[in-house]
C-alpha positions as CSV (number, residue, x, y, z in Angstrom):
1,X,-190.2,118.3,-59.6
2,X,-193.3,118.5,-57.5
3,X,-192.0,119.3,-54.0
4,X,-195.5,118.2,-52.5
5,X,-194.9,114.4,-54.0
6,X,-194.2,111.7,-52.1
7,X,-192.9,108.4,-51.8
8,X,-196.1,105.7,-51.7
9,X,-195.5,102.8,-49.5
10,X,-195.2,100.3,-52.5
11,X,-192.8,102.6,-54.3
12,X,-190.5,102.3,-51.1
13,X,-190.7,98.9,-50.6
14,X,-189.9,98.4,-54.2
15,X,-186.5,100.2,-54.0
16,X,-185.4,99.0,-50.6
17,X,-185.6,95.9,-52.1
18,X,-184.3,96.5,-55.4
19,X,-181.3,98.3,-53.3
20,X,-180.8,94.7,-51.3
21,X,-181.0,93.0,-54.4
22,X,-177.9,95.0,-56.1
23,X,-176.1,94.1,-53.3
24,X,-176.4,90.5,-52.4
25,X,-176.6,90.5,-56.7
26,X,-172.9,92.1,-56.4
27,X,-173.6,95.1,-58.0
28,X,-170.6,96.9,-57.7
29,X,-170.4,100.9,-56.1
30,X,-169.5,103.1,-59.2
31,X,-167.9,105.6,-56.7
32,X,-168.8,108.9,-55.6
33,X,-168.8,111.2,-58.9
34,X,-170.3,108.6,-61.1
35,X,-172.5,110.1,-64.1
36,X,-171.6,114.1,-62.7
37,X,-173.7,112.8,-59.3
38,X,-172.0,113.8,-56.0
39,X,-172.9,112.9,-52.4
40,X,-175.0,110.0,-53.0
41,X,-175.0,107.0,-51.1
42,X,-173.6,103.3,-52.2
43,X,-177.2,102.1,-52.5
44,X,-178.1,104.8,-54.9
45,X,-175.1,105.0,-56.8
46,X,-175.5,100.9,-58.0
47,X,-178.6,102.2,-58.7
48,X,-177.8,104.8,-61.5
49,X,-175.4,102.4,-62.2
50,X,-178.1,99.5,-63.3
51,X,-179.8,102.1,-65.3
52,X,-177.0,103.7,-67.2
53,X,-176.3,99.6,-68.3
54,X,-179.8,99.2,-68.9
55,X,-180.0,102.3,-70.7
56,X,-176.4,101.4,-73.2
57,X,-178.3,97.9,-73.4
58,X,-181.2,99.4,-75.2
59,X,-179.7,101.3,-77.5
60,X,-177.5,98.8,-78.8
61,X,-180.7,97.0,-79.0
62,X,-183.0,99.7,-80.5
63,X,-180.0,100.6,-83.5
64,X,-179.9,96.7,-84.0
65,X,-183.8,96.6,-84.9
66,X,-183.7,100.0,-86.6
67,X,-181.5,98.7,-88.7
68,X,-183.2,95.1,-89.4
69,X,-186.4,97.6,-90.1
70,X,-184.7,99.8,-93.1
71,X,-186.6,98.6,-96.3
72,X,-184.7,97.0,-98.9
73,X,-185.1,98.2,-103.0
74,X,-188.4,96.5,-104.5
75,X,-187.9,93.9,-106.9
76,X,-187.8,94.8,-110.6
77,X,-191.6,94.4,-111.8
78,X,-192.9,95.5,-108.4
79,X,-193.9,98.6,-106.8
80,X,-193.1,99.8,-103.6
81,X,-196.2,99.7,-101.1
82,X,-196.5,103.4,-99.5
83,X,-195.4,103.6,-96.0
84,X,-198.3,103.2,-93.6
85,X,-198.7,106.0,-90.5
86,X,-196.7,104.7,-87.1
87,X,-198.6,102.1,-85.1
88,X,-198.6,103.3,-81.2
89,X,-198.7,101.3,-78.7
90,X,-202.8,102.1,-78.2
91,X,-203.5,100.3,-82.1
92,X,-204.1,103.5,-83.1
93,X,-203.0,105.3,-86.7
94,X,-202.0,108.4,-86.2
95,X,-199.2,111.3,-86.8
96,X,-195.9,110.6,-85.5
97,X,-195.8,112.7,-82.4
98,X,-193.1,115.0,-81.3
99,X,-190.6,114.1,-79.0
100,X,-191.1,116.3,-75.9
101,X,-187.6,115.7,-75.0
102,X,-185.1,115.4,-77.4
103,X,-182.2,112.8,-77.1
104,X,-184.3,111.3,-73.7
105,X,-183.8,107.7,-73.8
106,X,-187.5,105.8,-73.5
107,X,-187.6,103.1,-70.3
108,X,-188.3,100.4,-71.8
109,X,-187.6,97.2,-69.1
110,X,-185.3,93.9,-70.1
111,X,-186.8,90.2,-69.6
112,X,-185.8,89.6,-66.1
113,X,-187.5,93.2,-65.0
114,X,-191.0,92.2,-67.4
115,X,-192.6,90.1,-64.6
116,X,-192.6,92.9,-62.5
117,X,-194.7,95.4,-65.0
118,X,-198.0,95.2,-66.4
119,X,-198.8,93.2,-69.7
120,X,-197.6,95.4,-72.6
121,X,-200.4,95.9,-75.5
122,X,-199.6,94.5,-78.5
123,X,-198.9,96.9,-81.8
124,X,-201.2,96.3,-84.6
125,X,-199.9,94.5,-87.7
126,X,-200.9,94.6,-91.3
127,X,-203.4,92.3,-90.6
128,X,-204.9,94.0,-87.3
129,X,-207.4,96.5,-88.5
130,X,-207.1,100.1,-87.5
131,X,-209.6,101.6,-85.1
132,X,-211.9,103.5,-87.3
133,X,-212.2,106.7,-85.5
134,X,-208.4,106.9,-86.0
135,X,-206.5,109.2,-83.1
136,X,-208.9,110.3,-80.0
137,X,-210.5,113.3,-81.2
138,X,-210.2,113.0,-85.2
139,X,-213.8,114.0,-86.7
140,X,-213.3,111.3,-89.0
141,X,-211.2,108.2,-89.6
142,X,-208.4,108.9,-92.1
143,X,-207.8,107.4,-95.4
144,X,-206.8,104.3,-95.6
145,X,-203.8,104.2,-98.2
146,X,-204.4,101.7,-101.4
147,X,-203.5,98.4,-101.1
148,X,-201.7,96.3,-103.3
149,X,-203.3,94.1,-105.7
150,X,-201.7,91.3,-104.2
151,X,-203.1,92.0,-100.5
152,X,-206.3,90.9,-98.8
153,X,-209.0,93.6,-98.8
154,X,-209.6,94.8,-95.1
155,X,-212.4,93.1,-93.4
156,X,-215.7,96.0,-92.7
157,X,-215.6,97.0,-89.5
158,X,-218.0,97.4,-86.9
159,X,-220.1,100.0,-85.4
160,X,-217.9,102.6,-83.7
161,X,-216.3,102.0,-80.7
162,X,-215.6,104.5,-77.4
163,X,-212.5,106.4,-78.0
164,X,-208.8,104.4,-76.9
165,X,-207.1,105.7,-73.6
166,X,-204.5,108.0,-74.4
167,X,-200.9,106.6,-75.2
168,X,-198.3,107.0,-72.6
169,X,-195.9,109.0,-73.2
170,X,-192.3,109.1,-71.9
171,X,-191.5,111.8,-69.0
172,X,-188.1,113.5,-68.7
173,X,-187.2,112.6,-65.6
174,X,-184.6,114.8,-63.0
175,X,-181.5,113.9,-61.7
176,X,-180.5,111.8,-64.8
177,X,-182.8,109.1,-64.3
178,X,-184.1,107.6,-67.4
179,X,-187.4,108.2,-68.8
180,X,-190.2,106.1,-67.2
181,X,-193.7,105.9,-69.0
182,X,-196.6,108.2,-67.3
183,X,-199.9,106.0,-67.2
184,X,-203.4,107.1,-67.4
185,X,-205.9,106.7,-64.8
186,X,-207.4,104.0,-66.4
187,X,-204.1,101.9,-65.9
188,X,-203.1,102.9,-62.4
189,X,-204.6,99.5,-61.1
190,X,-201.8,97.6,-63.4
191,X,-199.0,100.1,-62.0
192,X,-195.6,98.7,-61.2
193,X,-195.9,96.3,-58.2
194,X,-193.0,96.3,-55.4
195,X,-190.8,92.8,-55.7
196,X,-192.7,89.9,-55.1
197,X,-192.9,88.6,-51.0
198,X,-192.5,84.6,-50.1
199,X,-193.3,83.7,-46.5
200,X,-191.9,80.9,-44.9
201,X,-191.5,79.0,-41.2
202,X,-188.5,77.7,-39.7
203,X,-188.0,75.6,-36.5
204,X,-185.1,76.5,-34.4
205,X,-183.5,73.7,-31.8
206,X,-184.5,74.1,-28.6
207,X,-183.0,76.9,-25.8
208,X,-182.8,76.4,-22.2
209,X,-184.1,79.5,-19.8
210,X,-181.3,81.0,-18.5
211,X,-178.6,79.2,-21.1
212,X,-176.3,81.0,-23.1
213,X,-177.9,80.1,-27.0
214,X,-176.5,79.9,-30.8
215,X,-179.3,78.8,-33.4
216,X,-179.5,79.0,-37.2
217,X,-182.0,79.2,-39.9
218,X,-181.5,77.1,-42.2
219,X,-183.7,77.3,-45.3
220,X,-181.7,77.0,-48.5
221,X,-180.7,80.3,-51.0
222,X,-181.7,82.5,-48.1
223,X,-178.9,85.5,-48.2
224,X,-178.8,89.2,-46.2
225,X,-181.3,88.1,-43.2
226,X,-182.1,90.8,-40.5
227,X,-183.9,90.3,-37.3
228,X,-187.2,92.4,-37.4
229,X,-188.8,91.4,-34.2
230,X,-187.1,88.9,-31.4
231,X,-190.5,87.7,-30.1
232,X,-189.5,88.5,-26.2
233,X,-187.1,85.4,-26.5
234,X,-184.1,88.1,-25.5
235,X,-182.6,87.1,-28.8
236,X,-179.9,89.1,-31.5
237,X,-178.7,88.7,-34.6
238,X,-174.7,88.3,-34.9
239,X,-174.4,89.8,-38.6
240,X,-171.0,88.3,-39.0
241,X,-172.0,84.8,-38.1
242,X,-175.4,84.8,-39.2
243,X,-176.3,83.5,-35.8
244,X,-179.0,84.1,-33.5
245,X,-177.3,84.8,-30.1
246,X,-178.3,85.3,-26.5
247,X,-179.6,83.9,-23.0
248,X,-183.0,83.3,-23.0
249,X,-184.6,84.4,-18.9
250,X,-188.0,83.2,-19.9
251,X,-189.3,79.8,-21.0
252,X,-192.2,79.2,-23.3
253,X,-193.0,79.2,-26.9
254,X,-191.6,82.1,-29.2
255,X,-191.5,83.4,-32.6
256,X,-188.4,85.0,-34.0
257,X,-190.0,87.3,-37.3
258,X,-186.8,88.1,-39.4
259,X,-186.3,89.0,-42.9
260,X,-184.1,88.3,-46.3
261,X,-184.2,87.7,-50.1
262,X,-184.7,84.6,-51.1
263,X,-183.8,83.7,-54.8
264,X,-184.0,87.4,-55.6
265,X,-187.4,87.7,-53.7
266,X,-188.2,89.4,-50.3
267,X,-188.5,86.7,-47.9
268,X,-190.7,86.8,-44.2
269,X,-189.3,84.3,-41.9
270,X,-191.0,83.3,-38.8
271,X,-188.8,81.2,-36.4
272,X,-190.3,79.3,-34.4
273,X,-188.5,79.1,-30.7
274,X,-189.1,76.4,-27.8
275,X,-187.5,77.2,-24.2
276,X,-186.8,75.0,-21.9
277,X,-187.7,76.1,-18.6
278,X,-184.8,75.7,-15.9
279,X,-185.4,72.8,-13.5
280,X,-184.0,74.5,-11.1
281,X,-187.1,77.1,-11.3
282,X,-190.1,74.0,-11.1
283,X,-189.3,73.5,-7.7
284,X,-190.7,75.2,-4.5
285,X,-190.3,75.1,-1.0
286,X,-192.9,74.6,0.9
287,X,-192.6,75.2,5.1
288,X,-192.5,72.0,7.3
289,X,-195.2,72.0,10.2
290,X,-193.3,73.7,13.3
291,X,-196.5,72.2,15.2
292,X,-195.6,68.9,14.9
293,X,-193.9,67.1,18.2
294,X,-190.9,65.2,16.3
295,X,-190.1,68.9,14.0
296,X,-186.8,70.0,13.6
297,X,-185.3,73.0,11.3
298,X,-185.1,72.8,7.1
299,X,-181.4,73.3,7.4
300,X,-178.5,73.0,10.1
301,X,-175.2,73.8,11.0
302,X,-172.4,73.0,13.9
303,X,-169.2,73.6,14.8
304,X,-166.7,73.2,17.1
305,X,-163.1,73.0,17.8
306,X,-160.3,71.2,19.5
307,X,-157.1,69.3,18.3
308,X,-159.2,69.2,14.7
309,X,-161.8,72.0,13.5
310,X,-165.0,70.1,13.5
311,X,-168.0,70.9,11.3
312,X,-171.3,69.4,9.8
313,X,-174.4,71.2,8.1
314,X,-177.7,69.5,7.0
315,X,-180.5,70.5,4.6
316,X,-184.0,69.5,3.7
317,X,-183.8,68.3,0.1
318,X,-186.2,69.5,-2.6
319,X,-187.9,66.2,-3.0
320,X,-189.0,67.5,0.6
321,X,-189.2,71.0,0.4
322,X,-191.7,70.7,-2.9
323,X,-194.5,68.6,-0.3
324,X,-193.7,70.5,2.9
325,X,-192.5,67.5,4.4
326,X,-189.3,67.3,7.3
327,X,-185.8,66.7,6.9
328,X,-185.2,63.5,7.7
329,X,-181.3,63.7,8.1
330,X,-179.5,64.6,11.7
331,X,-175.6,65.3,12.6
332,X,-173.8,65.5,16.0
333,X,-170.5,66.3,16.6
334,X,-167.6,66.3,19.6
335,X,-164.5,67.6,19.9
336,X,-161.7,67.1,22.6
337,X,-164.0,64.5,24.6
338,X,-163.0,62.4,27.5
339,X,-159.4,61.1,26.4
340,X,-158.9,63.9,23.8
341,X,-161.4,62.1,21.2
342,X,-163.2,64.0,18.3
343,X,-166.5,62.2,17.3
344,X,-168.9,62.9,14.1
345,X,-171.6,61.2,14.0
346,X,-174.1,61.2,10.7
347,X,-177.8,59.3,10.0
348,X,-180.4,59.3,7.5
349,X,-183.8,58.5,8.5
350,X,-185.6,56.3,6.1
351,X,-188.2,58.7,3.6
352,X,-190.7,55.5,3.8
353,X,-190.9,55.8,7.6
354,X,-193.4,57.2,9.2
355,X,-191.0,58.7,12.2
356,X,-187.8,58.6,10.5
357,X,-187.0,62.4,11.0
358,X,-187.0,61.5,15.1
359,X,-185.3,57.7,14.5
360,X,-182.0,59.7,13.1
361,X,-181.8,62.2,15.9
362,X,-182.6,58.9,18.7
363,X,-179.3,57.8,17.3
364,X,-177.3,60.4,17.0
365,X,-178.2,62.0,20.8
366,X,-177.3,58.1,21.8
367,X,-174.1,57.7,20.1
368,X,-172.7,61.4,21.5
369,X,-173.9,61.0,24.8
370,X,-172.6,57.3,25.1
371,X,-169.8,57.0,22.9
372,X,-166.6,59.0,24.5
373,X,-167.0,57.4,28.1
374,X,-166.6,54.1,25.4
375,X,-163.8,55.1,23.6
376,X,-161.8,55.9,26.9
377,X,-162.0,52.8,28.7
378,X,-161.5,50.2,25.8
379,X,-159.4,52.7,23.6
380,X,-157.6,55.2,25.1
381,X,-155.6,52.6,27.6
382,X,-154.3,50.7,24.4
383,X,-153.4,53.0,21.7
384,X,-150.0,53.7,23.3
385,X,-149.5,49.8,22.8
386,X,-151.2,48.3,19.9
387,X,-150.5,51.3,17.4
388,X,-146.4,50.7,17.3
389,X,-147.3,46.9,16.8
390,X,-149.5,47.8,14.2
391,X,-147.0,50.5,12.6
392,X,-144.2,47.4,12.6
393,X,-146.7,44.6,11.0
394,X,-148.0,42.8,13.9
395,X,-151.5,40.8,12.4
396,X,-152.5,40.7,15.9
397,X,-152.1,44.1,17.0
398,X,-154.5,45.1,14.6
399,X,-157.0,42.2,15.6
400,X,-156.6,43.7,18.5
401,X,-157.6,46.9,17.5
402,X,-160.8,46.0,15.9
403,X,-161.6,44.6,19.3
404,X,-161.2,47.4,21.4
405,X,-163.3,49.6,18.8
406,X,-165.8,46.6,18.9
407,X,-166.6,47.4,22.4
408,X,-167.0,51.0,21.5
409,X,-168.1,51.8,18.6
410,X,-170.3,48.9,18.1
411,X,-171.5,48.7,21.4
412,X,-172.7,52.8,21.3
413,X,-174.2,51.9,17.6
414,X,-176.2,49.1,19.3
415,X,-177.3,51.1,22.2
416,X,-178.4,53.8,19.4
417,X,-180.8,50.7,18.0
418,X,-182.4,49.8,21.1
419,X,-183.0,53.5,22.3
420,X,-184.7,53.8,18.9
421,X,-187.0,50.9,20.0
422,X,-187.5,52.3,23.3
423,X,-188.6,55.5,21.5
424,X,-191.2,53.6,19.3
425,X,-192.6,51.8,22.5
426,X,-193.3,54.9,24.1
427,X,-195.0,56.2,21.3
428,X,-197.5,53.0,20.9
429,X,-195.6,52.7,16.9
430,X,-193.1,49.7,16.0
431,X,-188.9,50.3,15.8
432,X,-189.3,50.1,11.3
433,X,-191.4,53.2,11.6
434,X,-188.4,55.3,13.0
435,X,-186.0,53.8,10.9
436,X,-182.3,55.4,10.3
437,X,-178.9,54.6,9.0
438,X,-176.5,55.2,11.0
439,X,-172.2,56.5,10.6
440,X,-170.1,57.3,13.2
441,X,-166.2,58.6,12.9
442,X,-163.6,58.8,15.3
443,X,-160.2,60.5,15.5
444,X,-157.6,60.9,18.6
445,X,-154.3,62.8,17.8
446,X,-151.3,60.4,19.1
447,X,-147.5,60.4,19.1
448,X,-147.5,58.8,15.6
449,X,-149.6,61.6,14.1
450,X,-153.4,60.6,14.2
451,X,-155.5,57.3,14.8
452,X,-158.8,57.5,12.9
453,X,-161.8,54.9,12.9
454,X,-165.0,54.2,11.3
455,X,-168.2,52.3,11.7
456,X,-171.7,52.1,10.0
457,X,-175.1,50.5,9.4
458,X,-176.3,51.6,5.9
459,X,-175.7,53.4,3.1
460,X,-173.9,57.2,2.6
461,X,-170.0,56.6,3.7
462,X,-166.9,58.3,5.1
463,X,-163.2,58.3,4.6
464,X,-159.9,59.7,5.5
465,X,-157.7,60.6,2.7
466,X,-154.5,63.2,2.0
467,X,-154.8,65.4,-1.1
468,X,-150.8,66.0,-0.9
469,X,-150.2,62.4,-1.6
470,X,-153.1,61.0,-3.5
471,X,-154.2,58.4,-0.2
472,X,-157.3,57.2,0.7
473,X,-158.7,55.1,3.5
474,X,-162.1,53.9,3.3
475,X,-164.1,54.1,6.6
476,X,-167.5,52.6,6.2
477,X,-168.4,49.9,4.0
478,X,-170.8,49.7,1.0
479,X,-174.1,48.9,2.2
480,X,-176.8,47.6,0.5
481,X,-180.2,45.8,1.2
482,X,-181.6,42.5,0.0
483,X,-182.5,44.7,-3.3
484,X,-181.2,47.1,-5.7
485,X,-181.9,50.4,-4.6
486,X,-182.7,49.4,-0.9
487,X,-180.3,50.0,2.1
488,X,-179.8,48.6,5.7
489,X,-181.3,50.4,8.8
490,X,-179.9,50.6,12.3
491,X,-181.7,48.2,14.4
492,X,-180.6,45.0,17.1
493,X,-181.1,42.3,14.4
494,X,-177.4,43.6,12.8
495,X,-175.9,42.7,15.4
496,X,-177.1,39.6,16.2
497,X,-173.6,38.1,14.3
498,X,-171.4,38.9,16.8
499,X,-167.8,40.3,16.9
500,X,-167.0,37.7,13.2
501,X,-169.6,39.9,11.6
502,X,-169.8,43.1,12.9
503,X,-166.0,43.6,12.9
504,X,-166.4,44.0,9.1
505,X,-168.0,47.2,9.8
506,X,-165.5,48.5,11.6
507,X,-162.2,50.4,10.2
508,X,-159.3,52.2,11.5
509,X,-156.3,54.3,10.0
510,X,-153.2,55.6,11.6
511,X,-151.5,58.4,9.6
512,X,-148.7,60.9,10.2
513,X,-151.1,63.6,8.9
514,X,-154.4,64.0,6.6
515,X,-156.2,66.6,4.4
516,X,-160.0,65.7,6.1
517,X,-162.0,63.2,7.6
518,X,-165.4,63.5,5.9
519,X,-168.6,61.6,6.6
520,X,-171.8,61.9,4.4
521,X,-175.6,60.4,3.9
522,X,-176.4,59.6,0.5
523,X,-177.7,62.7,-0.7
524,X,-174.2,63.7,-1.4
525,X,-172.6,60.3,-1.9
526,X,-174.9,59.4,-4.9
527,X,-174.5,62.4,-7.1
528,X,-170.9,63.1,-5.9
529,X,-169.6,59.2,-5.9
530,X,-172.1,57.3,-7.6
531,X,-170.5,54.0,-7.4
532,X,-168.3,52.2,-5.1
533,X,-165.7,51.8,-7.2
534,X,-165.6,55.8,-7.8
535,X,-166.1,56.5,-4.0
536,X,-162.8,54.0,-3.6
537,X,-161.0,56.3,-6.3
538,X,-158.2,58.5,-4.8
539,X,-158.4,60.5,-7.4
540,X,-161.7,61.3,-7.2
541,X,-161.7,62.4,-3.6
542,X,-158.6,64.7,-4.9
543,X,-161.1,66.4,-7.6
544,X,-164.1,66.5,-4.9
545,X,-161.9,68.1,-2.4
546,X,-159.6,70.4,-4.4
547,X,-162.1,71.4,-7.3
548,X,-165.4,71.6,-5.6
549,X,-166.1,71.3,-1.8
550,X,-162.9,73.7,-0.8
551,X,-163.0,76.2,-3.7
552,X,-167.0,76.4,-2.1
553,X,-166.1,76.6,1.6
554,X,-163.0,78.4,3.6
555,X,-162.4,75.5,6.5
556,X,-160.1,78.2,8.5
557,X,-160.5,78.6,12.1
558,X,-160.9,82.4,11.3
559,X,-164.1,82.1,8.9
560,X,-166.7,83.6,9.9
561,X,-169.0,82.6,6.7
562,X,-168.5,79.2,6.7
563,X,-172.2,78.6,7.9
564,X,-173.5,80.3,4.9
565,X,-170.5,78.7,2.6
566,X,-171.5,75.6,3.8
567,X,-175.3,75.5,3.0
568,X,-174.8,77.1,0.2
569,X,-172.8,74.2,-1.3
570,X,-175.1,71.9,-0.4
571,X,-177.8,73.1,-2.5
572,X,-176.1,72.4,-5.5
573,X,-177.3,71.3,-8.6
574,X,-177.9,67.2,-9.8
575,X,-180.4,66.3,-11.7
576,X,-182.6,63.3,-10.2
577,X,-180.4,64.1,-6.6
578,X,-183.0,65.6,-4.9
579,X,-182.5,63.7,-1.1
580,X,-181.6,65.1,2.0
581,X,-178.1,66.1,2.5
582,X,-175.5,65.7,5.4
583,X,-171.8,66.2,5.6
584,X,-169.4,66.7,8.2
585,X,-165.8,67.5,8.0
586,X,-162.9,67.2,10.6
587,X,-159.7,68.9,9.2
588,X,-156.2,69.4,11.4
């Protein structure tokens, strides 16, 4: 064997693929040893072991037709016609010619392997004239031997022609493989062509940026598929599962290049790949004008501490943050005020007013600064009173309740409204353009555990409930405008109904103990309690509390983080739930 030979590019594409094909075909592994050949691998040994079948499959078939060719005795009366020279392969008469390896086995390929060789040349027949300069180099044509009477006289020929190329002739080959055929020069553009390649495009479903992924190709008959190039889309192949697996980081368009055999042919895939870009990632935040005279911070957080650990935090939303514009929301809160009261106070300027971010903090300032002084001379004086009356079922005592809040908590809201007016005066603008909602809770610890209250103008809510025993006390109510989708705003005009009207605003609870008092705009009442009927739902405050807002935030005394905890949380994630966000918690 020439040790300077090597392996063309076509000749190794050919057998990688005529390895694949003995596989996914089922060849099976003859085992190491098979034919006297040690050490080779699995791929090689199906190999020999195609060619030693081949090989017993041709010589079954060759004895068959060397048998069918064995003349039979003439016919009395007739006389046997003398046995012409061999006919080679080239049409040429000539001398049988030695074999050059005795007991080699010529390669001569089946039907299913002919498609991928060259036309064979057809032998002459008796009626296919011989060439007439006979075998390349003869001086002269040979004779002809004498025909019978019976046969057609041979045609004259024409002018002599260039010599034929010279026969191939069969090649001992080493390692046991069987003979192949040597061509001539003249033939190497017809040589043996690696299997035939089929291209095709598939479409894989979509991915999401920064989503774990599973996609298939499906195209039908497509068997032993490997991934050649992933395209940048951060893609594998699972070889078990046949599965392309990962988490795309980038979005875009990408093409997946793999390959297989498809219906015994090499098969190019090109996958096409569409990720979705992360919503998340389309949003920026843009810096609110610190020069304007009615700014206030993105985000904000207080605390504070009495009977009940008070806390609040506020943050721009995105549908803010992406034009630059203010947060809109404010928050106040009070703990251990005049007569041992705990106040939080909420409001959510209006996003179509023009002064809204200053409207909410008008209110807010107003209800802190007005409210406990309030709450001690109508409330305070009675609770000792009206709460045991209440506890034992008197109708009036809680009448009498909602009156005493009436004169507080109504009476600061109201003040908060004509402040806001005040505000807009002094700034040559009218009341609508610094319009806010407005929610204010209330809590005083007393010898019966704890007397909580609620009022509001607008939408958002609050609510006391118990996570031990599944209760729930509703403390604003739901609050909508004329329309669907519109809201009320704090302003003198809501209270123009008097005590009959506004005293369905107000709402109190008296409970031995309680998980939180929580009040909220409707940045996080939409996405959290879309409805009213789910923001009534015991259950539902259970799930927000337990499996989201305290698995998010530590409300110890002792946490130092809960700043950071807090606005964390409320930049979570809700697709279309893009407001400003408030919420403030009082827990025991």
């Amino acid at each position: 064997m020439n040790q300077d030979y090597t392996l063309s590019r076509a000749l190794k594409a050919t057998l990688i693929n005529f390895m694949q094909l003995a596989k996914v075909e089922g060849v099976p592994d003859p085992g190491d040893g098979f034919l006297g050949l040690t050490g080779l691998s699995p791929e090689s040994r199906r190999i020999h072991l195609i060619m030693d079948l081949y090989e017993k499959e041709l010589a079954a078939i060759r004895a068959k037709k060397q048998a069918e060719a064995q003349p039979s005795d003439a016919a009395p009366g007739q006389q046997a016609r003398p046995q012409a020279f061999p006919v080679l392969k080239s049409g040429i008469q000539s001398a049988p010619v030695p074999d050059p390896m005795p007991g080699a086995t010529k390669y001569v390929p089946t039907e299913e392997f002919k498609a991928l060789l060259p036309p064979e040349k057809v032998p002459m027949t008796a009626e296919t004239p011989p060439h007439p300069l006979g075998t390349e180099g003869d001086a002269h044509p040979p004779e002809r031997p004498a025909l019978d009477a019976g046969s057609s006289p041979v045609p004259a020929m024409a002018a002599p022609q260039a010599p034929a190329p010279e026969p191939a002739l069969s090649v001992p080959q080493p390692g046991g493989i069987p003979a192949v055929p040597v061509r001539s020069a003249v033939s190497e553009n017809i040589a043996a062509m690696p299997i035939e390649t089929v291209k095709k495009t598939a479409y894989l479903k979509n991915a999401r940026a920064n989503e774990a992924y599973e996609g298939v190709v499906e195209i039908d008959g497509l068997k032993g598929l490997r991934l050649e190039d992933a395209g940048g889309s951060g893609l594998t192949l699972d070889d078990a599962s046949g599965l392309l697996k990962g988490v795309p980081t980038s979005s875009g368009d990408f093409v997946v290049r793999l390959q297989g055999l498809l219906h015994g042919k090499r098969c190019e895939v090109a996958a096409n790949l569409a990720v979705i870009p992360d919503p998340k990632s389309l949003w920026v935040s843009k810096d609110s004008d610190r020069s304007d005279p009615f700014w206030k911070p993105d985000e904000a957080f207080g605390q504070t501490e009495g009977d009940l650990l008070c806390v609040a935090a506020s943050k721009r939303g995105r549908s803010h943050a992406k034009d630059g514009t203010f947060r809109d929301d404010d928050f106040g809160l009070l703990a251990n005020g005049p007569g041992g009261w705990h106040i939080a106070v909420v409001a959510d300027g209006a996003g179509s007013a023009k002064y809204s971010r200053r409207g909410s903090k008008v209110a807010v300032d107003t209800v802190l600064r007005e409210l406990p002084k309030l709450l001690d001379d109508h409330v305070t004086p009675h609770l000792a009173k009206l709460v045991p009356a209440h506890l034992q079922g008197n109708p009036d005592a809680g009448v009498q309740i909602k009156s005493q809040l009436y004169q507080s908590l109504a009476t600061a809201a109201f003040n908060a409204a004509k402040a806001i007016e005040e505000e807009a005066a002094s700034k040559v603008e009218k009341a609508s353009a610094f319009s806010t909602t407005l929610i204010v809770g209330v809590v005083h610890k007393i010898p019966e555990g704890w007397f909580v209250a609620g009022f509001s103008v607008g939408d958002g809510g609050a609510a006391v409930f118990d996570v031990r025993d599944g209760s729930l006390t509703n403390l604003t109510l739901p609050d909508s405008g004329e329309f669907a989708g519109q809201t009320r705003f704090l302003q003198k005009s809501e209270f123009s109904g008097g005590f009959d009207e506004v005293a369905k605003r107000i709402f109190f609870d008296v409970r031995k103990d309680f998980t939180a008092v929580v009040l909220m705009t409707d940045g996080i009442s939409d996405p959290k309690f879309p409805t009213d009927n789910v923001f009534g739902d015991p259950a539902k405050w259970v799930e927000f509390w337990n499996g989201d807002l305290s698995t998010a935030v530590d409300f110890s005394r002792q946490n130092a983080a809960m700043d950071k905890q807090f606005l964390d949380w409320l930049d979570f994630w809700s697709p279309g739930n893009h407001d400003d966000r408030t919420l403030a918690v009082l827990v025991p």
